[in-house]
N, C-alpha and C positions, 0 to 999 in steps of 0.2 A: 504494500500500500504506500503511495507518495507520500510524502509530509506534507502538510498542511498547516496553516498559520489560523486560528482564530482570535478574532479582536475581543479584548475584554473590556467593557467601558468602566472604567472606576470614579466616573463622575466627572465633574470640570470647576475648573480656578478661574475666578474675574481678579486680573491684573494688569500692572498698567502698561501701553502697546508695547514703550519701547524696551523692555524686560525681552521680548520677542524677538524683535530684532532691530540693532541698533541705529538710532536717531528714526525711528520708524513712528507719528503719529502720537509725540510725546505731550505724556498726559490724558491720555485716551485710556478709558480701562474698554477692554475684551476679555472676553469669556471664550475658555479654551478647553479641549478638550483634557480629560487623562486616561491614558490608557495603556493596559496589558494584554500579554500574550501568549496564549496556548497554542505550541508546539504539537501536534498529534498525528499517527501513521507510522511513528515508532515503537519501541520496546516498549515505551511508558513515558506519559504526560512530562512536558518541560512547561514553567510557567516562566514569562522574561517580563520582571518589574513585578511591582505587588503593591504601586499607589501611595497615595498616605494616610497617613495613622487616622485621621478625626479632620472633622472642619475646622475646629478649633486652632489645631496645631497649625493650621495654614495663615492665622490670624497673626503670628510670629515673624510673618515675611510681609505682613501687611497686606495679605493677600487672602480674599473671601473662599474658602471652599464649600460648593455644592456634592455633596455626597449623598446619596437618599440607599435607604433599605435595598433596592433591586441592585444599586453597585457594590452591595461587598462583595468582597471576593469567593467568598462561598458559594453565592448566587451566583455569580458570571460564570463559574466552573460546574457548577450546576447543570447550566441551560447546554452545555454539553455533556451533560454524562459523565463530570466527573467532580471526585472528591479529595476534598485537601488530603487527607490520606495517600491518595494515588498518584499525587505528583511525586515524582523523581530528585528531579533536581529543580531550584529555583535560581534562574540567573539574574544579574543585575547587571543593566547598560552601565549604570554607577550608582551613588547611594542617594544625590540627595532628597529632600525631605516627600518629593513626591514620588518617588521611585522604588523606595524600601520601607516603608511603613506599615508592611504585615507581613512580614517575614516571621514575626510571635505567633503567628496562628498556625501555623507549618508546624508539624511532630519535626523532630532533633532527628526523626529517620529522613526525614527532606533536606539533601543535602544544598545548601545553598554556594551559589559559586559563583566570584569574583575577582577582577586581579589583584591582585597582592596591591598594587600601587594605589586602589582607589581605596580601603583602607586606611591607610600609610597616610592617602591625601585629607580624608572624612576626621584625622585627628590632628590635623596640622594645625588646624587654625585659619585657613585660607580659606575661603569662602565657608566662616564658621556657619551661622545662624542656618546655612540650608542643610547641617549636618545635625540634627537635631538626636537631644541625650538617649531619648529612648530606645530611636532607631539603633542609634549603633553600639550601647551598652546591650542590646542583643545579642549583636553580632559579635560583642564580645564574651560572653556564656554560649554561645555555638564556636570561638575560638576555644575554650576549654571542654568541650564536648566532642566525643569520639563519631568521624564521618560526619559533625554538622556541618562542618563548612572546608570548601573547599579552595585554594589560590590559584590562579593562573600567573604566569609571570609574562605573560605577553610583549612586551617589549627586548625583552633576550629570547623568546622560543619560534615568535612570531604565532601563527595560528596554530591552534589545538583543537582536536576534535573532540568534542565531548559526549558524541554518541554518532552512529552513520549516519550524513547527511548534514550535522548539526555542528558549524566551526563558530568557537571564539578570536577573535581579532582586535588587536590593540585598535582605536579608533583615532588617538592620537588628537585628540577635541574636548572643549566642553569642560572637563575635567583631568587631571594628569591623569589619573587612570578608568577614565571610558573605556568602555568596548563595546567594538560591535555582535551581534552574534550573526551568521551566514546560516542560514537552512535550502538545503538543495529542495527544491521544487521541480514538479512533475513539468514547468513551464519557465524554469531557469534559478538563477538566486534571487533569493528574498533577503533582506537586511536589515535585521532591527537596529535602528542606529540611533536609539536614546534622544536625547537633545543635542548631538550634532545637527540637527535640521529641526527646527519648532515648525515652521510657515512654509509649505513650498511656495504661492503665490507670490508672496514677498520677499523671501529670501533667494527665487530662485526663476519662478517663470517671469515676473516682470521685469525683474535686472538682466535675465539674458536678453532684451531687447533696448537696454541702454547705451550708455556710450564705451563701456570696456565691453567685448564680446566674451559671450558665456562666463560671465563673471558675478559670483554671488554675494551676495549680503550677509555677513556674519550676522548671531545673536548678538543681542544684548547684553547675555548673562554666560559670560565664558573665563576660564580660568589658562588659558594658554594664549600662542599670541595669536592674530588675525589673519598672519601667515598660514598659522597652523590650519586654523580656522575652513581658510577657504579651499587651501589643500585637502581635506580631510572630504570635505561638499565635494569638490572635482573626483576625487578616489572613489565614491558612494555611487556618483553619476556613470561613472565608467566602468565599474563590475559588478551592476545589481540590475536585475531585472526588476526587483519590486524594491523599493522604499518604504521603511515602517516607523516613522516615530511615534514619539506618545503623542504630543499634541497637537497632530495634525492627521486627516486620515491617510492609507496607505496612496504611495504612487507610481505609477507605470512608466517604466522609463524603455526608451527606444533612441540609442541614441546621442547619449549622454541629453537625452531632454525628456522632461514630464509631458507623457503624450496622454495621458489618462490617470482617474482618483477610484479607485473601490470604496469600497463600507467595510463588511462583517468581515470576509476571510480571504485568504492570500492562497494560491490562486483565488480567482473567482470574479463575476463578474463586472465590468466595466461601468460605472456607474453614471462619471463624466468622463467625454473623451474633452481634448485641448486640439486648439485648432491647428496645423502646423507652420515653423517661424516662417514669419516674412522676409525672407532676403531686399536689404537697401543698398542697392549698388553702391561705389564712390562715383 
C-alpha cells in the first residue's frame, strides 16, 4: 500500500501578518491555520507535529488560539481509525510552542523523534518565549525514559530513514534545528516542511512575479539568516512534488512553481489549480 499523508486540523492562531512573512501587511492580525500529520500505508501510524498545548498558552506570544473539542488530537486521529496508542513514532519539524504541545498525551511507548540540535536550540534561550516550560520539561522525562525519545543528528549524517518510504532531512531554516520529513508517494515526494514556508501566496507565488525572478519572501519569524532562508524555499521547490506546512494548506509543485492547493490528504485531489506564469519579455 503507498503512503499516504492525512491532514490533521488542530485548530488556528489570529496573529499579527507580518509574524508570517516579513514587512508583509504590518499590523494586520490573520487567522491561520494549524496543523498535523498522519503518515499511513506503512508498518504503523507516524504523527508529524502534535499542535499546542491550550488557547491559553498561545496568549504568551500575544497570540489568540482557536482550538475547539473536534481539534484535539485524539479526535483528528480518530476520524481515521486510529488511536494514540497506535502511533509509532511522533516527529517534530521543531519544537516550538505550536508544534509540540501534546506530545504528554503519547504513552512513553511513542517514541518521539527529533534532531538533537533542535533541543540543544529549544534551551538556548534564543527564540525563548516560543519554547514554552511545559512542552519541553516533557521532553525532558522522555530524555530519561527508555525508547521515548529518539535524536537525529542531521547535519553530520545528512538524511535518515526512519521507516520505508519515510526520510528525515536537516531543513536548514526557521530554527537551527528544523527538519524536514520526505514520505515517498504513490505520485512523487511529499514534504512536510514545518514553518520553512507559512504563506505560499505570499511568500512565494506573488514574489515569483516581481522584480528578482523566482525569488521568495522569507518569514517573519526565523532564527537563521535570510540566506538560509530562501535557500532552504529554493531546495523544497526543486525536490518535492507536494509541499506540507502547518499553516498553510498543502501544494502542488511542477516545476519549481505552485501549480495547484489540496485540503485533506496528500496524494489527493486538486482543489485549486494556479494559473500558469506569464512570461514578460525585456
Amino acid at each position: 500500500m503507498p503512503l499516504e499523508i492525512k491532514i490533521l486540523d488542530y485548530g488556528d492562531i489570529e496573529l499579527e501578518s507580518s509574524f508570517l512573512v516579513l514587512g508583509r501587511d504590518c499590523g494586520r492580525t490573520r487567522r491561520v491555520l494549524t496543523l498535523g500529520f498522519l503518515i499511513v500505508g506503512g508498518p504503523y501510524p507516524v504523527v508529524v507535529d502534535t499542535g499546542y498545548r491550550s488557547n491559553q498558552i498561545m496568549e504568551t506570544l500575544g497570540m489568540r488560539g482557536l482550538q475547539f473539542h473536534e481539534n484535539m488530537i485524539e479526535n483528528q486521529l480518530a476520524r481515521h481509525g486510529v488511536r494514540m496508542g497506535d502511533v509509532r513514532f511522533v516527529c517534530h519539524t521543531h519544537l516550538h510552542i505550536d508544534h509540540a504541545g501534546k506530545d504528554d498525551l503519547f504513552p512513553m511507548n511513542t517514541t518521539v523523534v527529533l534532531n538533537r540540535k533542535e533541543l540543544e536550540y529549544s534551551v538556548s534561550g534564543l527564540m525563548h518565549p516560543q519554547y514554552p516550560a511545559p512542552d519541553i520539561k516533557h521532553l525532558i522525562d522522555r530524555l530519561h525514559t527508555r525508547s521515548a525519545l529518539r535524536f537525529l543528528d542531521l547535519e553530520v549524517t545528512g538524511p535518515i530513514e526512519l521507516m520505508p518510504g519515510v526520510y528525515c532531512d536537516a531543513a536548514n531554516a526557521h530554527t537551527e534545528g528544523s527538519m524536514n520529513i520526505h514520505v515517498h508517494t504513490a505520485d512523487g515526494i511529499a514534504t512536510i516542511c514545518g514553518d520553512v514556508i507559512y504563506d505560499f501566496n505570499d511568500q512565494i507565488v506573488n514574489p515569483f512575479h516581481e522584480i528578482h525572478d523566482w525569488e521568495p519572501r522569507t518569514t517573519g519569524n526565523h532564527g537563521t539568516s535570510k540566506r538560509a532562508e530562501k535557500a532552504a524555499i529554493k531546495k523544497l521547490l526543486s525536490n518535492s512534488r507536494y509541499l506540507l506546512p502547518v499553516h498553510d494548506r498543502p501544494a502542488k509543485i511542477e516545476g519549481g512553481m505552485v501549480v495547484g492547493r489540496l485540503h485533506d490528504q496528500v496524494p489527493g485531489p486538486v482543489v485549486q489549480s494556479l494559473p500558469q506564469r506569464h512570461w514578460f519579455p525585456a
